[in-house]
Residue, then its C-alpha position, 0 to 999 in steps of 0.5 A: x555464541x555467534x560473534x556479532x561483527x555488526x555490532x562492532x562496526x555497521x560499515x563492514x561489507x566483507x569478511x572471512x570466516x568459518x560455518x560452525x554449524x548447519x541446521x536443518x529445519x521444515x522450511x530450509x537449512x540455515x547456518x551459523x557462523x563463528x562471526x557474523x556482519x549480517x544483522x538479524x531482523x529486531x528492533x523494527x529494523x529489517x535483517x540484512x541480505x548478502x552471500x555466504x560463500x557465492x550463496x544468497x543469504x535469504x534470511x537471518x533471524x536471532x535465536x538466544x545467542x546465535x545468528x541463523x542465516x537462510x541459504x538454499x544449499x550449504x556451501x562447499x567447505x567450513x571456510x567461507x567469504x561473505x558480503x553484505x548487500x551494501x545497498x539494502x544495508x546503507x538504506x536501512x541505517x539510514x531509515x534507522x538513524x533517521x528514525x531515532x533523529x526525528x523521534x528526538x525532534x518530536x519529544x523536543x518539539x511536542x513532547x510526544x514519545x516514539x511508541x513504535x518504529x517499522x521500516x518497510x521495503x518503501x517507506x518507514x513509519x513511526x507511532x507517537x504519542x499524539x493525539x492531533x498532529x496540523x500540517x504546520x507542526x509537520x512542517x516544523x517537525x521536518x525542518x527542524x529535523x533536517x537542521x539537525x541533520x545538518x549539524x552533523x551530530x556523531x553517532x556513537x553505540x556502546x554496551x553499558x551495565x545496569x547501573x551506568x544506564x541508569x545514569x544516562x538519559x534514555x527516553x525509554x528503559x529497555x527490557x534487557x538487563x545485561x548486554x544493553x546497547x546504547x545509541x547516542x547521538x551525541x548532544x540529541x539523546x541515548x537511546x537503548x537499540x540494536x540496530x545498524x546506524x550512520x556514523x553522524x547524521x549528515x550521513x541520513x541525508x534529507x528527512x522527508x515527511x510524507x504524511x501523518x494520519x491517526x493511528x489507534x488513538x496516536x499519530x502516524x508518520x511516515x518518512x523516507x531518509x537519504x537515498x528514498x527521499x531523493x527517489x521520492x523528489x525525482x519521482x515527484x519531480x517526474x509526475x509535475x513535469x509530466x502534469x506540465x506538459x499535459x497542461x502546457x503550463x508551468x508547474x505553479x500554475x498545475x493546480x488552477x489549471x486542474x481547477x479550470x479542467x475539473x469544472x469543465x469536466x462537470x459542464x460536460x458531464x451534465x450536457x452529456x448526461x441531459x443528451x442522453x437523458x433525451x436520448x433514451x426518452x426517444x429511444x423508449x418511444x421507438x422501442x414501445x411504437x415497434x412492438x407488435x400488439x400480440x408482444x408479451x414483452x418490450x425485448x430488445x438486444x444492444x450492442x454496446x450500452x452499459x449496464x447502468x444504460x440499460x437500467x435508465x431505459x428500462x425505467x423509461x419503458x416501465x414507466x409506459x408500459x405494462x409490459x415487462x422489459x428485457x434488454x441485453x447489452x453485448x458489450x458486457x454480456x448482461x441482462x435487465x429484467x424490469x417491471x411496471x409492478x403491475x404482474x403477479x410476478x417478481x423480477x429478483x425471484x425470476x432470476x434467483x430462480x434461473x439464472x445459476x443454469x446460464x452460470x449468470x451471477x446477479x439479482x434485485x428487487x420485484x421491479x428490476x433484476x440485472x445480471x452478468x455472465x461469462x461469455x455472449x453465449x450464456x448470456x444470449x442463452x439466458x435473454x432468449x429463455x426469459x423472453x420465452x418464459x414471459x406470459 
């Protein structure tokens, strides 16, 4: 059985031991240790990452007793030096701590029991027992929650028997009946739990409430703690400054600002779209008085139209004339095949027909057909196939 080091301390980075044995598998070899500071993924807690003897550890996973840490080759020698990746380590207690505070916060607040825990490489996310949570109570939530990181409460673990816990106050009975580890954060709760934690909570740092959203029927709150919440203020901090200076304007006035842009944003957009609604009602004429009287098709090729441009003229043409119309945009390589609806014949049907020998991808309905293809040339292909085919 691997001697478990995280359990006795979550601050240990190095120490000296020996490989007592290699095991090989499919996906890699893995080692095991006689002791072991590298916490195995559980709980919702991802597992730690480090060196054994210079080698990255890629993986630590629990099997029964014994801690198999993932390495892309076996050290030399039985004794080897490991080191926890500090950094990943310090950031998930933190998460970790931070979690069993706020889940505290919400049962004392809302009477709302933690049903999950999940800590991402980004962000950390618990499930309560919820079925409504107003952005008002997340606010009370996390200012209370970050008071009680304040008060510096100690955090402590223990291993207790089945029948020393059945006098302490957890919130949830565990699914072990020996070996059971407690954290408690003392004057807050006990709660059952194998994870890696901060000595107090002043050491979680601040507790930041993202977002909660429904989730299953329950709430969904994600947070960051500590390190990630100050990574989540500078960079907010950066977008607002960067807003500011866009906009000329302090930060209080961003939103009024965003207000003014937006509407003026939709006064453009309609002038824009009544200009080329004009536009193209002068186009279609031009095109319609251009063509020869023998012309079995009102055709014509652009150069740097959209595909919804050429769908808007295509109706304008249809609209006064009988004729069908093929237009082709080179800025997009596609087509637009459209009909008054007078031919015997179908614009979709055409298309499904003939458009896989050009490798063009696309479809519709009798009245208008449009299609895109991989480069000009099967698309110029296709435009000047249609035309000749047209009777």
């Amino acid at each position: 059985m691997t001697k478990k080091l995280y359990y006795e301390s979550a601050y240990l980075k190095e120490w000296q031991t020996s490989i007592s044995k290699v095991v090989e598998r499919e996906d890699g070899q893995y080692l095991i240790l006689e002791e072991t500071a590298f916490y195995p993924h559980g709980g919702g807690q991802p597992c730690d990452t480090g060196t054994i003897g210079g080698i990255p550890v890629l993986d630590v996973i629990l099997e029964e007793d014994e801690v198999l840490h993932k390495v892309d080759r076996v050290p030399e020698g039985s004794q080897v030096s490991c080191q926890i990746d500090w950094n990943r380590r310090f950031d998930h207690m933190q998460q970790h701590s931070g979690q069993h505070l706020l889940s505290a916060v919400f049962l004392e607040l809302f009477e709302a029991n933690t049903l999950s825990f999940h800590l991402g490489n980004d962000y950390a996310t618990i499930d309560i027992e919820l079925q409504e949570l107003t952005a008002d109570q997340l606010a009370t939530a996390e200012q209370e929650v970050n008071r009680q990181v304040v008060l510096d409460h100690r955090i402590v673990s223990y291993f207790v028997t089945a029948e020393e816990m059945a006098n302490l106050p957890l919130v949830k009975l565990p699914k072990v009946t020996e070996n059971i580890r407690i954290v408690e954060i003392e004057g807050v709760e006990h709660n059952a739990c194998g994870g890696t934690h901060v000595s107090a909570t002043g050491s979680i740092g601040m507790i930041k409430l993202l977002r909660a959203e429904k989730q299953k029927g329950n709430i969904r709150v994600t947070f960051k703690c500590g390190g990630r919440a100050l990574d989540e203020a500078n960079e907010n901090q950066r977008i607002l400054g960067a807003l500011s200076a866009k906009f000329n304007t302090g930060k209080d006035e961003i939103l009024d600002r965003i207000g003014k842009w937006e509407a003026e944003q939709k006064q453009l957009q309609a002038e824009l779209g009544a200009l080329k609604e004009q536009n193209d009602h002068y186009l279609a004429q031009e095109l319609l008085s251009g063509l020869e009287s023998e012309a079995r098709v009102a055709a014509h090729i652009f150069e740097d139209k959209t595909l919804k441009d050429l769908q808007s003229l295509a109706m304008k043409l249809t609209a006064n004339t009988r004729l069908p119309v093929l237009l082709l945009t080179a800025a997009e390589n596609k087509v637009v095949l459209a009909s008054s609806g007078s031919a015997e014949w179908s614009c979709g049907t055409f298309f499904k027909a003939n458009l896989g020998e050009f490798q063009g991808k696309g479809g519709g309905s009798d009245k208008m057909a449009q299609a895109g293809f991989p480069d000009w040339a099967h698309a110029l292909g296709f435009y000047e196939f249609t035309k000749g085919s047209i009777r």
